[in-house]
NUFI-913455 format. One record per atom (N, C-alpha, C): x, y, z. Coordinates in steps of 0.05 Angstrom, whole numbers, plus 5000, padded with zeros to 4 digits. Example, Ala and Ser with C-alpha at 12.3 -4.5 7.8 and 13.67 -1.06 7.14 Angstrom:
BEGIN
526448865156524649105156526449345156525749555142527349795143525850015157
END
This chain:
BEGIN
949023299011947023359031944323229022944123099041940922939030938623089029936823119004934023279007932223199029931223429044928723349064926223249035925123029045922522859039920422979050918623099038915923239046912923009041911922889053909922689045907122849062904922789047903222879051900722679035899222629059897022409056893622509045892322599023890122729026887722549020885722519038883222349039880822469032880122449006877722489010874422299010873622439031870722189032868722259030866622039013863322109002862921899010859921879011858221629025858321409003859221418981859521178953862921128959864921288967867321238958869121358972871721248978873821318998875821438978878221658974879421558957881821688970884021548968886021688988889221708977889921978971892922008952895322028970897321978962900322018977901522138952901922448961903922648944906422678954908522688951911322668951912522898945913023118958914423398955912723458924910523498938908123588921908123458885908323228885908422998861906722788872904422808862902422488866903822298856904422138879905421808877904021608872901821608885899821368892896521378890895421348884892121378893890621048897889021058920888320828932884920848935882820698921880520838920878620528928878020598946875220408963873120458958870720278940867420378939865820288959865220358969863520309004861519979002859919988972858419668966860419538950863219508955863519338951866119168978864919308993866819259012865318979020867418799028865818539030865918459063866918219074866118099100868517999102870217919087872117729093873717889111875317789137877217909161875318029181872317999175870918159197870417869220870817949248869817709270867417769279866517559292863117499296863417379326861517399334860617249364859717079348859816829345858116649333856716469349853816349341852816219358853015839335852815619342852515419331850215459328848815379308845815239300845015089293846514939276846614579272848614479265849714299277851314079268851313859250852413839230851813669212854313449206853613189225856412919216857112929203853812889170854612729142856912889133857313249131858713379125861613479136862013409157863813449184863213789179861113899186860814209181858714289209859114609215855714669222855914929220852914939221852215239210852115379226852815689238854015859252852216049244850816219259849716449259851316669270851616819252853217049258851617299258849617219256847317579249846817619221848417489199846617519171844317409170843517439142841017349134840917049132843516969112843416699126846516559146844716279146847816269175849816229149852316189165855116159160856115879161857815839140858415489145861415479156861315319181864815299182865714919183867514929165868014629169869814489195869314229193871914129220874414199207876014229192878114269171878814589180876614829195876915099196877515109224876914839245875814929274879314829288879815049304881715089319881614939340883314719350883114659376885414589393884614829409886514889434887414659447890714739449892614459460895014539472896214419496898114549503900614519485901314729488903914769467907114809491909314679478911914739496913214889482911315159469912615439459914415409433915215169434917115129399914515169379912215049389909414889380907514979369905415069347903515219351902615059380900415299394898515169420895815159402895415059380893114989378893714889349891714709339891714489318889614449300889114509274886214569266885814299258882214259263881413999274880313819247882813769226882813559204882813309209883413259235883212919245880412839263878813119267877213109289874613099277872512889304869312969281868813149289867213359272865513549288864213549309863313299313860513279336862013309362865513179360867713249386867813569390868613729365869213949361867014209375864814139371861614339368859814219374858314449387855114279392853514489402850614559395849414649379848514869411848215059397848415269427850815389429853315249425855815439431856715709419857615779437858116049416861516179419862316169399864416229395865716439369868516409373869116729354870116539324869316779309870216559286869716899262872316859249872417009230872516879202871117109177869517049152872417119129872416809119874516729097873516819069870316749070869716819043867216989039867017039025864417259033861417039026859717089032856916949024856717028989855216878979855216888943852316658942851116868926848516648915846716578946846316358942844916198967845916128988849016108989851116019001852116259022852616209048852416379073856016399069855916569091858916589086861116349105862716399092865116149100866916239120867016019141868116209172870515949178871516129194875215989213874116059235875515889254875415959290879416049283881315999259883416169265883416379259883916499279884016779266886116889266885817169251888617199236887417549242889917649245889917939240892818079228891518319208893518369194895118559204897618609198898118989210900019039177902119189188903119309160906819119146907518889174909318669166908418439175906218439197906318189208903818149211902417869212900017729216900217649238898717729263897817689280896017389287897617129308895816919300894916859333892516949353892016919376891916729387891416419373890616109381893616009375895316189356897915899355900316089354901616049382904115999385906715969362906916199341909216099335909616249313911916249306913616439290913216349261912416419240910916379211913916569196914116529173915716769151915016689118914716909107913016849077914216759067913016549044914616319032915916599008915216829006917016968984919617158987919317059028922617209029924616969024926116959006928216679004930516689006931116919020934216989034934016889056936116609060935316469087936416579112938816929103939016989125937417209144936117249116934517469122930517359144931117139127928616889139929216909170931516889174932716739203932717039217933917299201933917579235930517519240929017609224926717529223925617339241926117069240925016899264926017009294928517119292930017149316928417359332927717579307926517819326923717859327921717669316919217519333920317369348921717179352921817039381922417229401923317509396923617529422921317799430920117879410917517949401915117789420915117499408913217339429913517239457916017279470915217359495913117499517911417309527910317559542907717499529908017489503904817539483903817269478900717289473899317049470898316989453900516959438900416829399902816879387902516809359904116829343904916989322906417059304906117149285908417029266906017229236907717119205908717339198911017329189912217569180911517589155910017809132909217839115911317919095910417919064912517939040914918259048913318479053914418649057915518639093916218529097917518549125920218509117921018409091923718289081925818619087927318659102929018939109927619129132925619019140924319249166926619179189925919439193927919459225926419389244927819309268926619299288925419389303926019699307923819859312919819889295920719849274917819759255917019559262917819369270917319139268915419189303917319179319916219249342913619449341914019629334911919809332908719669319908919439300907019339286906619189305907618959332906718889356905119039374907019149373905119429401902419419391902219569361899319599346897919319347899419049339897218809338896318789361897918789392896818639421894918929431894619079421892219299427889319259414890919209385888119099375885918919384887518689387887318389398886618539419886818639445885118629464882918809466882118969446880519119444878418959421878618789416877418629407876518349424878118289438877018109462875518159488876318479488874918649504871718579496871318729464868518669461867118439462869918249455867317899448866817849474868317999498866917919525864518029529863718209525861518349527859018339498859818229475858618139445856317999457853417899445851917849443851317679418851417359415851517179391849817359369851217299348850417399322852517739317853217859333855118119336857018069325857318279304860418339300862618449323864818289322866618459344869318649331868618569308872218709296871018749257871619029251871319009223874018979220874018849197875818899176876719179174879519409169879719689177878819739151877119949149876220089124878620289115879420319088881420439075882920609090881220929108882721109115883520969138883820739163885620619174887920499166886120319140888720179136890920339123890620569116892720679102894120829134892920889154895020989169896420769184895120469183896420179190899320139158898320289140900120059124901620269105900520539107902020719086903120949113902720989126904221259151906421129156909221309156912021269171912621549179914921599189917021749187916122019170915621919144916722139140915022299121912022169136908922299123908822519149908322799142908422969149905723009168903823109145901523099147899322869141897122839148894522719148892522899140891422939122889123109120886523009107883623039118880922889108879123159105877823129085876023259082873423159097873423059105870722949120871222989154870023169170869423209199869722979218867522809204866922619219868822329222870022279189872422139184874822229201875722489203878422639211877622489245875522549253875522479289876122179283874621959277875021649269877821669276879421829241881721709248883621819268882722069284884722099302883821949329881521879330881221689357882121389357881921299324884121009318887521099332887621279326890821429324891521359351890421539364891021649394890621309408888921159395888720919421890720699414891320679380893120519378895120549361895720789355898820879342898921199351898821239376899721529390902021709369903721639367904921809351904321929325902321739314901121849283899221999295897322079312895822269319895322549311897822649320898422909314897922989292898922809269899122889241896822839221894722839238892222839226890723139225889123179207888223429215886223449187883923609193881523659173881623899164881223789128881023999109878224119115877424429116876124539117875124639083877424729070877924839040875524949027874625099021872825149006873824878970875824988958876224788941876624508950875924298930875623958932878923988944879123708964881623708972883123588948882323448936883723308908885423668897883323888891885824118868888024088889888623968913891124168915893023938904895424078902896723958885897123758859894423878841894023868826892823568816891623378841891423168843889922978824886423148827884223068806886223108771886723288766888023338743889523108739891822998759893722708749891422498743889622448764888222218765886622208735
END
């Protein structure tokens, strides 16, 4: 007879630090800890506006609302092409000059590869990429991706089979990530549902964004753990923080309905860390 699995997720949050445990029929498994300054920029998108174009460099500098602008090269800039669906539909512009590519006034979406350092603004793509918990989400290209570290070529191939039939309908592509190697199809699906919600709730805003606006953070820890650590057979959700617990049940409810429920706020007079003896392992 197989043992029931009891999982239980506990969050606790301070204005310096996230820190978030997965106990296992009351045995700490995991602890996952985020410091708020050092959370950086890279995966966040921008309304971006051009501000100068520069030949000598095939580059131009992008204002995104930092302090200083942002550099994106011709080598970063995406350009849209019809594709006959085998194809990516878009081609990043290594053959192209900038001055074809951009010009100064435009404003477009472009997400941050590297963070800014020193004097140096931060480093931006027009591809963008979004993550979920097997698959990378790619909006500009058409086409089925698989990680160079799954190397079971049959396992490579269900994989292509069940994004292609995944990208029907949808307007991009995706990469199947290292851990997708044995996801079912139901997971797999389910990490679509979650990407094409994102994606339009994010295109939602760049319609309505204002150059220099962020339109999409990067998910701060207590998302990404219900994007990349919640299944089956996590029971509960619990945050010590009020204001965090609503966050993540309003992420929940708009784009993983079923994890909803299983969220819920520690009130405790004791730190949520004593229970099960947590602070003590750590």
């Amino acid at each position: 007879m197989k043992s029931h699995m009891s999982v239980e997720i506990l969050m606790n949050v301070t204005p310096q630090e996230t820190r978030v445990a997965v106990v296992e029929n009351g045995v700490l498994q995991e602890v996952i800890v985020e410091r708020e300054r050092r959370r950086g920029l890279v995966g966040n998108i921008y309304k971006g506006k051009v501000s100068r174009v520069l030949p000598g460099m095939q580059a131009a500098f992008i204002d995104i609302g930092l302090e200083r602008a942002a550099f994106l090269h011709a080598s970063d800039v995406t350009q849209l092409s019809d594709g006959d669906g085998d194809e990516p539909t878009a081609e990043q512009g290594k053959n192209d000059n900038i001055t074809q590519l951009l010009r100064e006034g435009q404003q477009l979406l472009v997400q941050v590869i590297k963070d800014p350092i020193g004097t140096k603004g931060a480093r931006l793509t027009t591809h963008i990429t979004i993550p979920s918990r097997f698959l990378v989400f790619t909006p500009n290209v058409f086409h089925v991706g698989i990680s160079l570290k799954i190397d079971e070529e049959a396992e490579r191939q269900r994989l292509r089979d069940v994004l292609a039939t995944m990208m029907e309908g949808s307007s991009g592509g995706y990469i199947a990530r290292t851990v997708a190697e044995g996801a079912s199809i139901e997971s797999i699906r389910a990490d679509t549902d979650f990407l094409r919600k994102l994606w339009d709730s994010v295109r939602e805003r760049a319609a309505t964004a204002k150059a220099g606006e962020i339109v999409h953070e990067d998910l701060p820890l207590v998302l990404r753990t219900l994007r990349d650590v919640v299944d089956d057979e996590v029971e509960k959700i619990r945050i010590d923080s009020r204001s965090t617990t609503r966050r993540v049940i309003d992420f929940a409810e708009r784009f993983m309905p079923e994890v909803a429920g299983k969220v819920e706020h520690y009130p405790g007079e004791r730190p949520i860390f004593d229970l099960y003896a947590v602070e003590d392992e750590i």
